[in-house]
C-alpha positions as CSV (number, residue, x, y, z in Angstrom):
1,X,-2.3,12.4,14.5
2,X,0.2,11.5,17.3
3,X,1.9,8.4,16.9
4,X,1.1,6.9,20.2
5,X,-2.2,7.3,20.3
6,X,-2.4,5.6,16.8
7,X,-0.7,2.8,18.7
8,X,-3.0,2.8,21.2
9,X,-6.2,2.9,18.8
10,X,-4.8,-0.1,16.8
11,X,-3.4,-2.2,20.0
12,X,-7.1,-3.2,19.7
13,X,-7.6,-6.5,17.6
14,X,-11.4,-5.9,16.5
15,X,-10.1,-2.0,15.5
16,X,-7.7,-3.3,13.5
17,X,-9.5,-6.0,12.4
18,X,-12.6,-3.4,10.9
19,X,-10.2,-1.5,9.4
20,X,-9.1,-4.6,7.5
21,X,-12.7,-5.1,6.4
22,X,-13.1,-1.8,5.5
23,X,-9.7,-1.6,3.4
24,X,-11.5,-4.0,1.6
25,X,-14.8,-2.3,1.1
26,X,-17.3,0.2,2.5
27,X,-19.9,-1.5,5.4
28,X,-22.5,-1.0,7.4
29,X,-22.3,-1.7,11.2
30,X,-24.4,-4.7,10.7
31,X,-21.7,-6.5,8.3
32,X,-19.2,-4.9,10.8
33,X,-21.0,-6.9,13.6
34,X,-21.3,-9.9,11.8
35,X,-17.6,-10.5,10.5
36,X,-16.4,-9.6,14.1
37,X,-19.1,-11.8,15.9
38,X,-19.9,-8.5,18.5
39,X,-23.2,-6.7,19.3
40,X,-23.7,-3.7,17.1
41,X,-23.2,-1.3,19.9
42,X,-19.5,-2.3,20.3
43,X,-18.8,-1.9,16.7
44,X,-20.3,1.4,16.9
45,X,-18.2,2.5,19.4
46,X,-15.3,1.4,17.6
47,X,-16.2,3.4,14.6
48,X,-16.9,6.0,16.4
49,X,-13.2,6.2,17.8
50,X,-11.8,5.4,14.4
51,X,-13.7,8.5,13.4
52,X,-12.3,10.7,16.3
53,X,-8.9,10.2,14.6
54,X,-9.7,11.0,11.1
55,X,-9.4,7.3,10.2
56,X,-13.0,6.2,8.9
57,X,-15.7,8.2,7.8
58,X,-19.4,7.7,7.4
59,X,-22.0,8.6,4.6
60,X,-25.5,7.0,4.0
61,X,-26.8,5.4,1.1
62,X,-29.8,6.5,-1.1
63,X,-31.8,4.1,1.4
64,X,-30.6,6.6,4.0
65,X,-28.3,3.7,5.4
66,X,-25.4,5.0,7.5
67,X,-22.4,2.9,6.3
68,X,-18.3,3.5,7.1
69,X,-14.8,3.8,4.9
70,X,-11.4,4.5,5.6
71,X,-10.9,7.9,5.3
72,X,-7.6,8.6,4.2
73,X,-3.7,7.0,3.3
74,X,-1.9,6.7,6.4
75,X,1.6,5.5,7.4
76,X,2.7,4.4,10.9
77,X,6.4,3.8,11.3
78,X,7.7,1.7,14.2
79,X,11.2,1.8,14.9
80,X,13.0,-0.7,17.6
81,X,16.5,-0.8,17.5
82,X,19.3,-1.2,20.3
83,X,19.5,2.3,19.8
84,X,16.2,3.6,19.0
85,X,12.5,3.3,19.7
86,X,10.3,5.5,18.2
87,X,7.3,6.0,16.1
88,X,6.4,8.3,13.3
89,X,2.9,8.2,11.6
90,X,2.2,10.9,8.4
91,X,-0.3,11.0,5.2
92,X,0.7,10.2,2.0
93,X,3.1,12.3,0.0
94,X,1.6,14.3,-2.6
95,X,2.3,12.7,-5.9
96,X,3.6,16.0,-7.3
97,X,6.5,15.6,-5.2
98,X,9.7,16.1,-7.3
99,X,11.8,12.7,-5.8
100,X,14.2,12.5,-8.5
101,X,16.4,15.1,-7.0
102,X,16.6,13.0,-4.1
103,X,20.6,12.2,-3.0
104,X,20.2,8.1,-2.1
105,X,17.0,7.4,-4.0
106,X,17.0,7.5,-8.0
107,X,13.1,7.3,-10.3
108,X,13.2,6.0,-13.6
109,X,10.2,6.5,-15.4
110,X,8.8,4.5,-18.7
111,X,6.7,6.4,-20.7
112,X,4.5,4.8,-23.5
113,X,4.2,7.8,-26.2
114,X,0.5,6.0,-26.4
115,X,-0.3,7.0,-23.1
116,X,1.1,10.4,-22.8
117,X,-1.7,12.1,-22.2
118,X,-3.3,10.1,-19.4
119,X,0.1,9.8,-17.5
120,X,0.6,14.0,-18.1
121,X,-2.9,13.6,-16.1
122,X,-1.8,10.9,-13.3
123,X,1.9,10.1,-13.5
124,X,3.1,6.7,-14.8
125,X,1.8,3.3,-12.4
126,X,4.9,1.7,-14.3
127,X,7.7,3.9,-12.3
128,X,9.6,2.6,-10.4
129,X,13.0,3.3,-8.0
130,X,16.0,2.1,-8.2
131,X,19.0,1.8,-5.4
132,X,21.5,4.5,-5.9
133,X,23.8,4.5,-8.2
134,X,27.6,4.2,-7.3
135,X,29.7,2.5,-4.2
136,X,27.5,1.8,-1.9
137,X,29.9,1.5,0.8
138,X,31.2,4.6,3.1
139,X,34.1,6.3,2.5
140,X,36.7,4.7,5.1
141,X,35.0,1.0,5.0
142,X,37.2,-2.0,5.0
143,X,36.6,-4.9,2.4
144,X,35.9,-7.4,5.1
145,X,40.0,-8.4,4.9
146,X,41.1,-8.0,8.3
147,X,42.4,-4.0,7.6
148,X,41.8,-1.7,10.3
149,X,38.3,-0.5,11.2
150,X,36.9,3.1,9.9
151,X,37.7,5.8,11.7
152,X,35.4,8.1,13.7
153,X,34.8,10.4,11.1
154,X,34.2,8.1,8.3
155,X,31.3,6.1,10.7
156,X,30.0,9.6,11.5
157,X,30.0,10.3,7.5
158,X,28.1,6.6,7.2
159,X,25.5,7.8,9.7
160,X,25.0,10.7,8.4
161,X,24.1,9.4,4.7
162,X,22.4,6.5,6.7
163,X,19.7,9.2,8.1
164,X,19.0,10.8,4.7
165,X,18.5,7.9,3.4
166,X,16.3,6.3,5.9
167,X,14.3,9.6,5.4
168,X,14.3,9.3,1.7
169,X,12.6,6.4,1.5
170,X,10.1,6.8,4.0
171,X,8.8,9.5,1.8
172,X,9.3,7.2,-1.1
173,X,7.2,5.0,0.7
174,X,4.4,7.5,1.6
175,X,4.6,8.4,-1.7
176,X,3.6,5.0,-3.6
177,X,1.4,4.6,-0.6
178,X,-0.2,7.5,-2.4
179,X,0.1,6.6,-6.3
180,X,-1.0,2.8,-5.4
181,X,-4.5,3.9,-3.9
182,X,-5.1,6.1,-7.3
183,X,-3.9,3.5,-9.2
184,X,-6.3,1.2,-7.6
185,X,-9.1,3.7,-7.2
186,X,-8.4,3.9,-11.4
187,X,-9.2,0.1,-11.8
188,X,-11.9,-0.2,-9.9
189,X,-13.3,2.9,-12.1
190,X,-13.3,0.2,-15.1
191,X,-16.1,-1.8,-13.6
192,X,-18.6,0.3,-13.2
193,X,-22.0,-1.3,-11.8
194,X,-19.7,-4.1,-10.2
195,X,-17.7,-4.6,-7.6
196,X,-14.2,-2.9,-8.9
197,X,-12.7,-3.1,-5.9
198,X,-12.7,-7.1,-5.8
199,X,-11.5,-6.8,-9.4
200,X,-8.4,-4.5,-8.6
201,X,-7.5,-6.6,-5.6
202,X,-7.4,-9.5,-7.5
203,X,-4.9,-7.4,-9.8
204,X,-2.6,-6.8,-6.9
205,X,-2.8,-10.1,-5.9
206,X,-1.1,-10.7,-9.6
207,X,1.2,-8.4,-9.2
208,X,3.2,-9.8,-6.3
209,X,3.6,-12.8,-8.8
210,X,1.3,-15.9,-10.1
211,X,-0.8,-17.7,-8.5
212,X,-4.0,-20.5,-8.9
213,X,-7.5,-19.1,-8.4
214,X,-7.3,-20.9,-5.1
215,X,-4.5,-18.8,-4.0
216,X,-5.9,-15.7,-4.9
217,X,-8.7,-16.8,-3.2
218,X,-7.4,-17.1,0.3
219,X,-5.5,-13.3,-0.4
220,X,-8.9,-11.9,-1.5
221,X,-11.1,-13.6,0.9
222,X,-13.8,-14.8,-1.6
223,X,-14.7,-18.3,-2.9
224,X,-12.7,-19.9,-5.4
225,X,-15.8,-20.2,-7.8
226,X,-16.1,-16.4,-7.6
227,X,-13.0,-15.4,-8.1
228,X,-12.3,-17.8,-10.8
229,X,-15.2,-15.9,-12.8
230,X,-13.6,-13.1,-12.3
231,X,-10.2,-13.9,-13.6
232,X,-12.2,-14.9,-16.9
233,X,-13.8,-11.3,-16.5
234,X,-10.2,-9.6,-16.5
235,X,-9.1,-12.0,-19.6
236,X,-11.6,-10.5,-21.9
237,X,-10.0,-7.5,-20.8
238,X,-6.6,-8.9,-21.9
239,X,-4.8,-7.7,-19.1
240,X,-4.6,-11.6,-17.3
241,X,-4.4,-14.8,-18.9
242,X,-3.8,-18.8,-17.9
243,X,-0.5,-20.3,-17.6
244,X,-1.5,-23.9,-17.0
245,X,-3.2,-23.9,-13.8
246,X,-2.2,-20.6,-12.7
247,X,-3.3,-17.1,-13.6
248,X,-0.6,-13.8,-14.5
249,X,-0.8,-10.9,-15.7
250,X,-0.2,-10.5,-19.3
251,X,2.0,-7.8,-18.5
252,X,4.5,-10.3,-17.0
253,X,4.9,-11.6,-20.3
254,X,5.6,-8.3,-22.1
């Protein structure tokens, strides 16, 4: 969709702030209207403008109960600069995308022999990208030493290699946008009959590092009790474990 209307859809805090809720799990309008503290009627016309624009969806339940996701993986870019102000919004890159022949932006990928097949299936959720390899400074640059400034061309040179790369990763971006809601959409598959999306949050949580069940707590937005039984939950799966009062993943310590 147009970038500036997306801006203008989200400059609204109780849009934005459903669209939180709803990244963390499928509602009806009554839980809608009670986390916002607003009349049902608003929240419905909310959702119904989030619909307009492809952003949430609605399906009913077997009770015939109408309740609302988010559709789809989208990125909105927002450039400021002394020379630019622009916007660019666009869906996730397809994850059959063929990255490594980028120019600037290098994928290494681990593969476990053990888990061919599924990864031929899915890709690897252990990739990941490196900066590019060689000088990363343009071709005229000074060392900082007081020599003369670049010439024209060479800055010209800079900005162009500056744009690729700029556009590089913002597919690289869309692109693990992409792999990261599989990924997640994969956990959450492990627990059936329970809430697998609290149980893969709490994994992300993990991954940006350890943290006390308190912590994880406030990122999750659940009681401490709750998602301390959870944690315990994940340990007899082997893939978290205690490190004094804190909890990792056991992959950290692989």
């Amino acid at each position: 969709m147009d970038s500036a209307a997306l801006l203008d859809l989200l400059g609204n805090e109780n849009r934005r702030r459903i669209l939180r809720l709803l990244s963390r799990k499928p509602c009806y309008v009554t839980e809608i209207s009670e986390y916002l503290g607003v009349s049902p009627k608003a929240v419905i016309d909310h959702l119904r403008k989030l619909e307009e624009t492809g952003l949430v969806e609605s399906d009913v339940d077997d009770g015939r109960r109408k309740y609302f996701s988010i559709a789809r993986n989208l990125r909105l870019e927002v450039n400021v600069s002394p020379y630019e102000f622009g916007t660019k919004s666009a869906y996730s890159a397809s994850q059959n995308l063929d990255i490594t022949a980028w120019r600037h932006v290098s994928l290494h990928v681990g593969r476990d022999d053990a888990l061919a097949d599924e990864t031929d299936r899915l890709g690897d959720p252990g990739e990941r990208l490196e900066a590019p390899d060689g000088d990363v400074d343009p071709p005229g640059w000074t060392d900082g030493d007081g020599d003369e400034p670049p010439d024209l061309a060479a800055l010209t040179a800079d900005l162009e290699r500056l744009e690729r790369l700029g556009n590089e990763l913002s597919m690289a971006q869309r692109w693990v946008q992409g792999r990261l809601t599989e990924t997640l959409d994969r956990i959450s598959a492990h627990f059936e009959g329970v809430d697998g999306r609290f149980y893969g949050d709490l994994l992300r949580g993990l991954a940006d590092g350890p943290a006390t069940a308190e912590e994880l707590a406030g990122r999750v937005d659940a009681p401490p009790d709750v998602v301390t039984d959870a944690l315990e939950g994940l340990s007899a799966h082997g893939v978290v474990e205690r490190d004094g009062d804190r909890w990792v993943l056991t992959t950290d310590r692989s």
